[in-house]
N, C-alpha and C positions, 0 to 999 in steps of 0.2 A: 822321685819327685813327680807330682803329679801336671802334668801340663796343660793349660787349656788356655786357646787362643781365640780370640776373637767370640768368646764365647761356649766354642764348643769345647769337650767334656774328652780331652785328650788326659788320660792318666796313667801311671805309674807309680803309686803313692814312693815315697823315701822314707823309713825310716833307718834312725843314727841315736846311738847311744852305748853304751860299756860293752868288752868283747864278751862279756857272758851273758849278758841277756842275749845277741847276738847268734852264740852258740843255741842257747835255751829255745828262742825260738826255730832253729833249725832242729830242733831237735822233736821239737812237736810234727815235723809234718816231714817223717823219714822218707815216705812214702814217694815224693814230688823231687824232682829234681833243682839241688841249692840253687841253679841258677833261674827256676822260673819263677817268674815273677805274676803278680795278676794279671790276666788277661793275656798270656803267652801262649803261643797256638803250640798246646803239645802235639797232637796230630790232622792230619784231613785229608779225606777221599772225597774222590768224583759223587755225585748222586748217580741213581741209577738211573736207564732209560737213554732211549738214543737223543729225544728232547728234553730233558728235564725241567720238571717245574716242582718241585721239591718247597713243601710250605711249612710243615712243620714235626716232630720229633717226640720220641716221647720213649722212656725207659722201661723194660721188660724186666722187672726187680728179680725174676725167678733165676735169668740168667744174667744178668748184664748187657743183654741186646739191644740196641736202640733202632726201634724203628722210626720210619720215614713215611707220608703220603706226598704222592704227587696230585699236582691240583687238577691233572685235568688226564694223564693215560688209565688211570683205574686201576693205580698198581701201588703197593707200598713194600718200600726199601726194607729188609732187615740187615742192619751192620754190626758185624763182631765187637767187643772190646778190649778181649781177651785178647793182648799182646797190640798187634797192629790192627787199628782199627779199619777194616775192610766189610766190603758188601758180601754177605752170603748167601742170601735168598731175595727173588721177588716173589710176590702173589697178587691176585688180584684180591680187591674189596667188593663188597658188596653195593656199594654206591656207583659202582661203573664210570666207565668213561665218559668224558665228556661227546655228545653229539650236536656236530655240526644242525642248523646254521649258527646256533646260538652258542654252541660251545660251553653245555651245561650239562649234566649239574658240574661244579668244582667244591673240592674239598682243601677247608686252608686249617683240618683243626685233626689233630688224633691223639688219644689220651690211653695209656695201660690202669684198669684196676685189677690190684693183686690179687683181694680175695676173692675175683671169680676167675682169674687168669682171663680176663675178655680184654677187647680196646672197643672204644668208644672213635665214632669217626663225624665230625663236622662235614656238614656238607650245607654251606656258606651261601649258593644262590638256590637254594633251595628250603633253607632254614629250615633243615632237618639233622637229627641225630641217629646211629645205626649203630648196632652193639655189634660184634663178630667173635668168632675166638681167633687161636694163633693159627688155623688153616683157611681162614678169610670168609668161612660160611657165618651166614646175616643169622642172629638171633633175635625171634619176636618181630613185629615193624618196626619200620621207621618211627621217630617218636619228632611230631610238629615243633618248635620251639616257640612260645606263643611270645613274638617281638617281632616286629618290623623295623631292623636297620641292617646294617653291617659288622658284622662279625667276623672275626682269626682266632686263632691259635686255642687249643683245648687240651685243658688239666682237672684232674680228679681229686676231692678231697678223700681220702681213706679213712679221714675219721667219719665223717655220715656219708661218703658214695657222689655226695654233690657233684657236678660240673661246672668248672670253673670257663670263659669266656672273655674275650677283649671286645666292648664295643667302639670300636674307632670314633663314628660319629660323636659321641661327645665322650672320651676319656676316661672310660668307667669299666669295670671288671662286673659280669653279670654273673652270679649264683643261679644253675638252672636244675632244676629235679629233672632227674631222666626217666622219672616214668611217666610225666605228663609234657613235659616241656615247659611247665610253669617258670616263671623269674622269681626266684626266692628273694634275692639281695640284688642290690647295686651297692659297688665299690667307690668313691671315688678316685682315682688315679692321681697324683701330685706332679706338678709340674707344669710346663708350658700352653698353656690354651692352643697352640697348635704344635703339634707334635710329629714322631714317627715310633711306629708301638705296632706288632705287630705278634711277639708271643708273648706267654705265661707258664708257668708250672708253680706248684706250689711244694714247698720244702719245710722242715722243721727248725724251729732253733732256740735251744732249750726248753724244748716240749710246749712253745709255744708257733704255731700255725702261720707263715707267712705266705706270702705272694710275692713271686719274682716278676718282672715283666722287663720287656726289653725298651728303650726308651732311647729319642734324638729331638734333640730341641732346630730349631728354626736355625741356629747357627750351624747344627752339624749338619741339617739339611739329610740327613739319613738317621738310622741307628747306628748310636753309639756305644751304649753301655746296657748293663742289667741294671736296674732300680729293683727294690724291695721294698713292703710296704707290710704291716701287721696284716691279718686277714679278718680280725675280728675288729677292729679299731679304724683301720686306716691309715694308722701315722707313718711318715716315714722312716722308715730305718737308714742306717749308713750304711748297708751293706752295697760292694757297686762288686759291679765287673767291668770292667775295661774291655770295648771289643775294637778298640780300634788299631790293634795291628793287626786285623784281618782287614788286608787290602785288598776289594774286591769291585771290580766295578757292577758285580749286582749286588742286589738290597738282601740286605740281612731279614729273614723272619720268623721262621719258629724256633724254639726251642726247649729244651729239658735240662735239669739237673739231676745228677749221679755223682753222689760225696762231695769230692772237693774239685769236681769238673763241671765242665757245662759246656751242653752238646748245640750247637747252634746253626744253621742253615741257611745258604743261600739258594736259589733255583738250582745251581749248578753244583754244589761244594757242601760239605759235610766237616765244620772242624770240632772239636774236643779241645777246649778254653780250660786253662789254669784258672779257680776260683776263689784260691786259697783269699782268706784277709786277712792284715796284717793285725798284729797285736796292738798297735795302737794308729787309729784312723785314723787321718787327713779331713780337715773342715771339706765339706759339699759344696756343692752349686755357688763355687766362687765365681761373681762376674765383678765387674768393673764397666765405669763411665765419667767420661768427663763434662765438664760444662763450659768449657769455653771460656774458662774468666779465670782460670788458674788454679783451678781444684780440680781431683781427681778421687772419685769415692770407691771403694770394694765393701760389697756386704760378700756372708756366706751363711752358711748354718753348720755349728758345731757338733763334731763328732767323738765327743773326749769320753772320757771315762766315769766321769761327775756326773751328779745328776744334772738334767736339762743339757748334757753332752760338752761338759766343762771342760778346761784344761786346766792347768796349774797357771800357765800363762799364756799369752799367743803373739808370737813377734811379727813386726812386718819386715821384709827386704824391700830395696829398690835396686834392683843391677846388682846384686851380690853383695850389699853393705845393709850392715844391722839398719833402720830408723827410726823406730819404735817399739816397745815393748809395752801391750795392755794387757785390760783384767782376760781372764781366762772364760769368763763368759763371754766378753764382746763379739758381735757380730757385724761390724762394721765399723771403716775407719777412712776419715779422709784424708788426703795427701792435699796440703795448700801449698806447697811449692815444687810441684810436678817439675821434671824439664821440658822443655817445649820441641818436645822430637818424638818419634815412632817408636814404637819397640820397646816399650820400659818392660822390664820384668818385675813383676812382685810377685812375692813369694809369701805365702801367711803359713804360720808354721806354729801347729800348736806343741806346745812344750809339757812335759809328764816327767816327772824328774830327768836324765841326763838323756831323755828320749826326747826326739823331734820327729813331728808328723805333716809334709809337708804337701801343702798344693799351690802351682800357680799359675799366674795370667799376665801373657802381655797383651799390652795397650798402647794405644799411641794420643798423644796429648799435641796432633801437630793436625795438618791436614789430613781428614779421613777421620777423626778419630772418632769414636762411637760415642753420642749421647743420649741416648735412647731409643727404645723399641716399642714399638706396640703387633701384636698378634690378635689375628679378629680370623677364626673360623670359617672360611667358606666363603672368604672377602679376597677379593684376588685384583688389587691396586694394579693401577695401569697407566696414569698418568696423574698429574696435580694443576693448580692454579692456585694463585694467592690476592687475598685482596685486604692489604694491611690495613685499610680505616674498619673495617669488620673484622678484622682477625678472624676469617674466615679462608680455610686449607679445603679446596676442591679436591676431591678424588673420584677416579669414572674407576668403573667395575668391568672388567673385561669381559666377564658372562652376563652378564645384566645389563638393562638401562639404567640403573639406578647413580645416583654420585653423592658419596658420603661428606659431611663439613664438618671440619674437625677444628680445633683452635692449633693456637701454634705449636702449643704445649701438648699437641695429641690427644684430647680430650674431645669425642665424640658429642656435638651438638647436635645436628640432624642429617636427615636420612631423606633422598625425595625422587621421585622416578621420572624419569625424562619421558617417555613411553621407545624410547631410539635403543635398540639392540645390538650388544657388541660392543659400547661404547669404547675409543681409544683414547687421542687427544685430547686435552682441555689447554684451555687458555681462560683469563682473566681480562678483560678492558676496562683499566680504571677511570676514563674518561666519560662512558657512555654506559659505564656500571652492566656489561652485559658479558658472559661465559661464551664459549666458541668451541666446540666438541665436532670429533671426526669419530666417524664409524669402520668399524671391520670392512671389507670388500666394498666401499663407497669414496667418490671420489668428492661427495656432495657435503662438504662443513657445515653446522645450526648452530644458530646462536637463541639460548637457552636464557630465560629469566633466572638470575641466582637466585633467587626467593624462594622460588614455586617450582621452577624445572620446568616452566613449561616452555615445548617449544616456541622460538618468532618464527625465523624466517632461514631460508640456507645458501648460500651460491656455492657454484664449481669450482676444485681446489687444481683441479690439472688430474691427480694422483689418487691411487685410492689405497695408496700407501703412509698415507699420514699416521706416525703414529703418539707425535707428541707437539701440542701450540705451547706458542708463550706470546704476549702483547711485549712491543718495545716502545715503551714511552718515550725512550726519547726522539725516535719520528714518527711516532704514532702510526703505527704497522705492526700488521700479524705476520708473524714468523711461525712456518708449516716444516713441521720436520719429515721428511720422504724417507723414510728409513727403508731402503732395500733390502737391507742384508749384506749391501756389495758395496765396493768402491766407491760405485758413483750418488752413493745416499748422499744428501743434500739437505737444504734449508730454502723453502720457498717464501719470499718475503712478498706481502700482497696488501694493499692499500688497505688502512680500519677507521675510516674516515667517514660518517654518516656519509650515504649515498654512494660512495666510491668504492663501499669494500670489494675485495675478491679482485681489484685490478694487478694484476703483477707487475712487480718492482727488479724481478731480479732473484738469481739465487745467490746462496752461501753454498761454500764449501772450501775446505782447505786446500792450497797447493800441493800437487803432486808429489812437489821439492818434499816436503813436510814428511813425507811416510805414513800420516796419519788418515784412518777412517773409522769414518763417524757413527756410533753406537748407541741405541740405547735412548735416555731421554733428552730434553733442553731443557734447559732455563736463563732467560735475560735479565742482567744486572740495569740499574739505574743508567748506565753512563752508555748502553748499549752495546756495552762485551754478551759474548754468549758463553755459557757454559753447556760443552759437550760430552755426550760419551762416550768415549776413543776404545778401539777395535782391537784385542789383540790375540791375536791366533784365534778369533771366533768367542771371545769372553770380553764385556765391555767391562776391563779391570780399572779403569781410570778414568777422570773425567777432566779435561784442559778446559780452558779457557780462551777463547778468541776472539778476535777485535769482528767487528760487523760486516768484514769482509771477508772472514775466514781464515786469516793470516794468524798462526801462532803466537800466541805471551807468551811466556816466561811460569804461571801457574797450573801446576799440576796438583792431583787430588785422588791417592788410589782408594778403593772400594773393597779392598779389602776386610773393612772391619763390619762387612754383611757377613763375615763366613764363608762358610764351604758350600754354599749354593752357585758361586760363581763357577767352581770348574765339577759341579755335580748336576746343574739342574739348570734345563733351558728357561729363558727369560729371569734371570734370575732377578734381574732389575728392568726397569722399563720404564719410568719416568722419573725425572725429579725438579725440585723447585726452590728457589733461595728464600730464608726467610733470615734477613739480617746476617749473622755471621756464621750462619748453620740453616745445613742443604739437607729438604727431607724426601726419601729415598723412595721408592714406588717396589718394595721386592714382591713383584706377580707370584712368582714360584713358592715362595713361603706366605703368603697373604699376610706380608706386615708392610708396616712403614718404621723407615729408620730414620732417626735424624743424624745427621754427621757434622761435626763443626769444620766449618773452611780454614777455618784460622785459629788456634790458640791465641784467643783474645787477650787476655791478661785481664791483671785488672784497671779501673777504668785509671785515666791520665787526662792533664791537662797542657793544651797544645802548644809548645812552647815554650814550657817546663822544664827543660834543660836539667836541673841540677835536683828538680824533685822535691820544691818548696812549698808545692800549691800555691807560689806567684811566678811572675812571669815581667821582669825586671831585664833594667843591664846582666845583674849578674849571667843572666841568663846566657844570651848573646855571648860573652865574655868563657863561659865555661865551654859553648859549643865548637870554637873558634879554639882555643888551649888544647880540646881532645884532638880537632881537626890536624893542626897545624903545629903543636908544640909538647905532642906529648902527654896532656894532659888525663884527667882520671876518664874510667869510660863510664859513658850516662848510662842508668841502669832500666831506663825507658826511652827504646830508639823511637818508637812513634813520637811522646814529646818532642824529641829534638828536630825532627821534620816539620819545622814551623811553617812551610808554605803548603804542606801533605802533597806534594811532588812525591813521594816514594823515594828519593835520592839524599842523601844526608853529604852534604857539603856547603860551601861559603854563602849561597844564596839563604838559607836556614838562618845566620845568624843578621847577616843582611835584612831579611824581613823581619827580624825581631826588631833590628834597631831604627828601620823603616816605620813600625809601627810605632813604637816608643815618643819617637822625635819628631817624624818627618809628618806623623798625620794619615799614614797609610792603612790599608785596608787592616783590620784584627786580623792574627792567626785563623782559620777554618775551627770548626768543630772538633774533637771536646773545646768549647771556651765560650765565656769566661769559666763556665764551670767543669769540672773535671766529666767526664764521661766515655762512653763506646767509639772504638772507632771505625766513622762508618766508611773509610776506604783500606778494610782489614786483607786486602787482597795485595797491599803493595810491599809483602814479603820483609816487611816491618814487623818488631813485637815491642811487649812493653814487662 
C-alpha cells in the first residue's frame, strides 16, 4: 500500500491478486530477497572520512564498485558490493580540497564512463569539470562549464559520452559536452515549482534512455523518492523508488543505479535501496483537498498498463469500505459527503483483472484540513494582512522589501517594494485603509500605503522582536506580536487611532495556569478573539484561539496538514491570517502559502431551519424542542437549530424561534432569510 500523508510521497505500493501470479512474479526477481519490498534498505555503511561530506555516487560497471566524492576533503570513497557493502579504498582527486577562508572549490557531482574506464568529477563552485582515471591522476584540464547557476549531481550518457547535470535553480536537467563545456539540452524536470532534487543517473529501459533524479515536494520538506523521466522527451514515467525508510536526519543527495538497486547518499551514510517495481503500478502523485463546504477532491495520474496508463477500473475506499467504482482512465474524483473529522484514509486502487495496485492519502475534512497550496520559488512568506473590501492578501518577504497581493483564492495580483529590508510583520487597518510592517533587528513599525508601498510615517513598538500585526477592529487597536522564542512571548496591544497610534494598551498573553506558549503567527477574528500559534516542544504544531485577554477557548486547529517541514525545517510557518472560514498559512521554510479550512463548513443552511425545509415556521420550534426534550429525530443541521447563533443548542433556540414568529422579536442572525455561510463557524457547530 502505498502511503502518503499530508501530501508527502510515503510508498509501499500493494499489490493482491491469484496465488500464481503471486508466485510468477517472485519468481522473476530470484535474485532479491521475498521479503523486500521497493525501497527497503538492503544494506549501508558509514561514508568515509573523519568529517564526511559525501555528495554523490556513481558505479564502476567494470567491477561493481561504487564510488563516492566528498564535497569538500579532496578524497573519494570506493565501496565494495561484492557481498557486504563496505569501503575499501580512498584517494585523492584531482580538484583538491577545499581551502579555507572560503572553503572552495567543492565537489557535489562524479560520474564513471565505461568506455574509457575514467570518472568525470563536478566541481560545483567553481563550474568546472575534471576527467581522472581509477588512480585519481587529472586527465587533460579542467573543462569551464559555460552556465552561470547552481549545480549537483553527475551522470554520463554512454550512448554519446554526454554529461548529464541537475540545475536546482529552476528544475531542469542540463546536457553538457565535455569537451567544451557547451549546454547541449535543457530537460525539463516535472513536478513541484519548488522542490528538493539533488541527484541523477541515467539507466535504460527497454533500450530506451531514461533519467532518474531524486525528487521531495514542499510537503516532504526533503527528498523522498526517485522520479524518472524519458531522456529524449521528458515525460514522466511511473517508475518511483521509495526512499523513505531511510530515516536519517541528514539530507539525502546523490545517487547511482546498479540493476535492481540504487545506491543513494547522505553526508554521512551510504545505503543500497531495493528498486525492484512491481508488475503492476499504483496511480502517482495522488493528493487530495478539501473546500470547506462538504466536498473533498483527489486527482492522480495513472499508471496502468493501457494506453495513456489505464486500468481496467479504479476503485475508491474511504476507512476501509469500497465507495466507488469508475472508468479506468479517470483521474480524479470528488467525495460530496466526506465525514467532518481528521484522518480519512483513501485509498484509489487501480484494478487489472483480479490484481489491485494501490496508493493512498489521508486527509482531514475538519479543522487543519488542507485546501490548497501555492509554491513561488525564491519567495520565502513571512507574515500576511487581509483587507476584504479589495480582496487584497498582504504578504512581506523575509529577504526582501518587497510585499506580494494575492487574492483570496491565491492568485498573484501584484508585486510592489516598500524600499524597508528584512521585512516581518504586516497588519491591515481597515478604517484608515493603511498596512503597518515591522522590520528584522528594528523596534521602529511603518505604515505603508497599500497601493504604492510607499512608506508614511513609523513610531516605536517597545521590541524589535515583532514578528507578526493584525488590526482589531473591534477597538480599533494594533496588536504587535513579540515573539521571543520563549515563554514570555506576548502580544503588545497599542493604540490605531489617527494621531494616538503607538500609545500602549497593555499586553496579551496566556495564563501560566494554561501550559500554553505562544508561536508563530496571529490573526484577529471580528469579535476580537485572536488566533495563535501554540508552542510544542519548539514546533508551532497548533494554533488556539483566545479571548483578548489571553484566556483559553475551547478551539484548537493542528498544522499538520503543512507536512513534514514542521519537525524537519526551521520556521516552518511564520504567519497567518483568517479569510472567512479558511486560515492562510505563511510557510517561510518551503516558500508557499497554504490555505487551511477552520471549520468544515458544510453546506450553506438557513438559521432556524430545524427540520431542513428552507422555511423557518412553528414546525420548526416544535421539532427542536421534541429532539431536545422528548426524544425526537436528530436535526441533520446543528448550526440551523441554533436559532439565536449562541453556540449552545438548548430551550432558548426554540424560544427565539417562537419569539420571533409571534411575539415581534428580533429575526434569527445570518444565514436568513436566505440560506448561506456561517459566519460564526468557530462555535464547534456543523451542518
Amino acid at each position: 500500500m502505498s502511503e502518503m500523508q499530508f501530501g508527502s510521497r510515503r510508498r509501499s505500493v500493494m499489490i493482491t491478486g491469484t496465488l500464481t501470479s503471486l508466485v510468477w512474479l517472485i519468481l522473476l526477481i530470484p535474485a532479491t530477497p521475498s521479503h523486500a519490498q521497493n525501497g527497503t534498505i538492503l544494506q549501508q555503511t558509514t561514508a568515509c572520512g573523519t568529517n564526511p561530506k559525501s555528495t554523490d555516487l556513481t558505479v564502476r560497471t567494470s567491477d561493481g564498485s561504487v564510488w563516492g566524492i566528498d564535497a569538500t576533503s579532496g578524497k573519494i570513497c570506493v565501496y565494495t558490493t561484492a557481498g557486504t557493502l563496505a569501503l575499501t579504498n580512498m584517494i585523492d582527486h584531482p580538484v583538491g580540497a577545499a581551502q579555507a577562508p572560503l572553503f572552495q572549490p567543492q565537489c557535489s557531482g562524479i560520474s564513471y564512463s565505461a568506455a574509457t574506464d575514467t570518472f568525470w568529477i563536478l566541481n560545483s563552485t567553481g563550474l568546472e569539470l575534471s576527467e581522472m582515471d581509477p588512480a585519481g591522476n587529472q586527465l587533460g584540464a579542467p573543462v569551464s562549464i559555460q552556465a552561470s547557476t547552481t549545480l549537483t549531481g553527475l551522470t554520463l550518457n554512454p550512448l554519446d559520452g554526454h554529461l548529464w547535470t541537475l540545475n536546482t535553480q529552476d528544475n531542469t536537467a542540463l546536457e553538457i559536452d565535455p569537451l567544451d563545456g557547451s549546454i547541449l539540452s535543457t530537460l525539463p524536470l516535472p513536478g513541484s515549482s519548488v522542490r528538493y532534487s539533488s541527484g541523477l543517473d541515467i539507466r535504460f529501459d527497454n533500450g530506451q534512455a531514461v533519467l532518474d533524479f531524486t525528487y521531495g515536494d514542499v510537503f516532504d520538506a526533503g527528498i523522498s523518492e526517485i522520479r524518472s523521466v524519458n531522456l529524449t522527451t521528458g515525460a514522466a514515467s511511473c517508475y518511483q523508488v521509495d526512499l523513505n525508510q531511510i530515516e536519517s536526519e541528514d539530507s539525502l543527495m546523490g545517487m547511482a543505479v546498479s540493476g535492481s538497486s540504487t545506491y543513494i547518499t547522505t553526508c554521512c551514510t551510504v545505503y543500497q535501496v531495493n528498486s525492484i517495481q512491481n508488475s503492476l503500478l499504483a496511480v502517482a502523485d495522488l493528493q487530495g483537498f478539501v473546500d470547506g463546504e462538504g466536498s473533498l477532491t483527489l486527482d492522480w495520474r495513472n499508471c496502468g498498463p493501457g494506453t495513456n496508463g489505464i486500468y481496467n477500473s479504479i476503485r475508491i475506499t474511504r476507512n476501509g469500505a469500497i465507495i466507488d467504482t469508475i472508468s479506468g482512465s479517470a483521474n480524479n474524483w470528488t467525495d460530496n459527503s466526506p465525514p467532518a473529522e481528521a484522518d480519512i484514509l483513501y485509498q484509489v486502487q487501480g484494478v487489472v483483472g483480479s490484481n489491485l495496485a494501490t496508493s493512498s492519502i489521508s486527509l482531514s475534512n475538519a479543522a487543519g484540513g488542507l485546501s490548497q497550496v501555492l509554491s513561488i520559488p525564491g519567495f520565502y512568506p513571512r507574515d500576511l494582512a487581509y483587507d476584504p473590501e479589495q480582496d487584497d492578501l498582504y504578504v512581506t518577504d523575509s529577504f526582501s522589501s518587497e510585499i506580494r497581493v494575492f487574492s483570496s483564492d491565491l492568485v498573484q495580483k501584484r508585486v510592489f517594494d516598500t524600499g524597508l529590508a528584512n521585512l516581518r510583520g504586516i497588519g491591515y487597518n481597515t478604517l484608515l485603509d493603511v498596512l503597518l510592517v515591522s522590520r528584522a533587528s528594528s523596534s521602529l513599525v511603518t505604515f505603508v500605503d497599500p497601493t504604492t508601498g510607499t512608506p508614511l510615517s513609523s513610531f516605536p513598538s517597545s521590541s524589535s522582536e515583532i514578528t507578526s500585526i493584525s488590526y482589531d477592529s473591534s477597538t480599533d487597536d494594533w496588536l504587535l506580536f513579540r515573539n521571543t522564542g520563549s515563554p514570555d512571548a506576548e502580544v503588545l496591544r497599542m493604540e490605531a487611532a489617527d494621531g494616538l497610534e503607538g500609545n500602549p494598551l497593555g499586553t496579551i498573553s496566556p495564563p501560566q495556569t494554561s501550559g500554553l506558549v505562544l508561536s508563530n503567527g496571529m490573526a484577529c477574528l471580528e469579535d476580537g478573539t485572536l488566533l495563535m500559534g501554540i508552542d510544542a516542544a519548539g514546533i508551532g504544531s497548533s494554533v488556539s484561539q483566545l479571548t483578548s485577554f489571553g484566556f483559553p477557548l475551547s478551539y484548537s486547529m493542528p498544522m499538520g496538514a503543512i507536512g513534514q517541514s514542521l519537525q524537519l525545517l526551521n520556521n516552518s510557518w511564520t504567519g497567518l491570517e483568517d479569510i472567512g472560514s479558511t486560515v492562510i498559512v505563511a510557510g517561510n521554510a518551503t516558500s508557499s502559502l497554504y490555505k487551511l479550512i477552520l471549520v468544515s463548513d458544510g453546506p450553506d443552511f438557513l438559521r432556524g431551519d430545524s427540520d431542513s425545509n428552507n422555511i423557518v415556521n412553528l414546525a420548526d420550534a416544535i421539532y427542536t424542542a421534541t429532539w431536545l426534550y422528548s426524544g425526537g429525530a436528530t436535526p441533520s443541521c446543528m448550526d440551523a437549530v441554533d436559532a439565536n447563533d449562541d453556540g449552545r443548542l438548548d430551550i432558548s433556540d426554540p424560544l427565539y424561534t417562537l419569539l420571533y414568529l409571534f411575539a415581534g422579536s428580533a429575526p434569527p442572525p445570518i444565514p436568513f432569510p436566505l440560506p448561506g455561510e456561517d459566519p460564526t463557524f468557530l462555535d464547534n457547530l456543523g451542518c
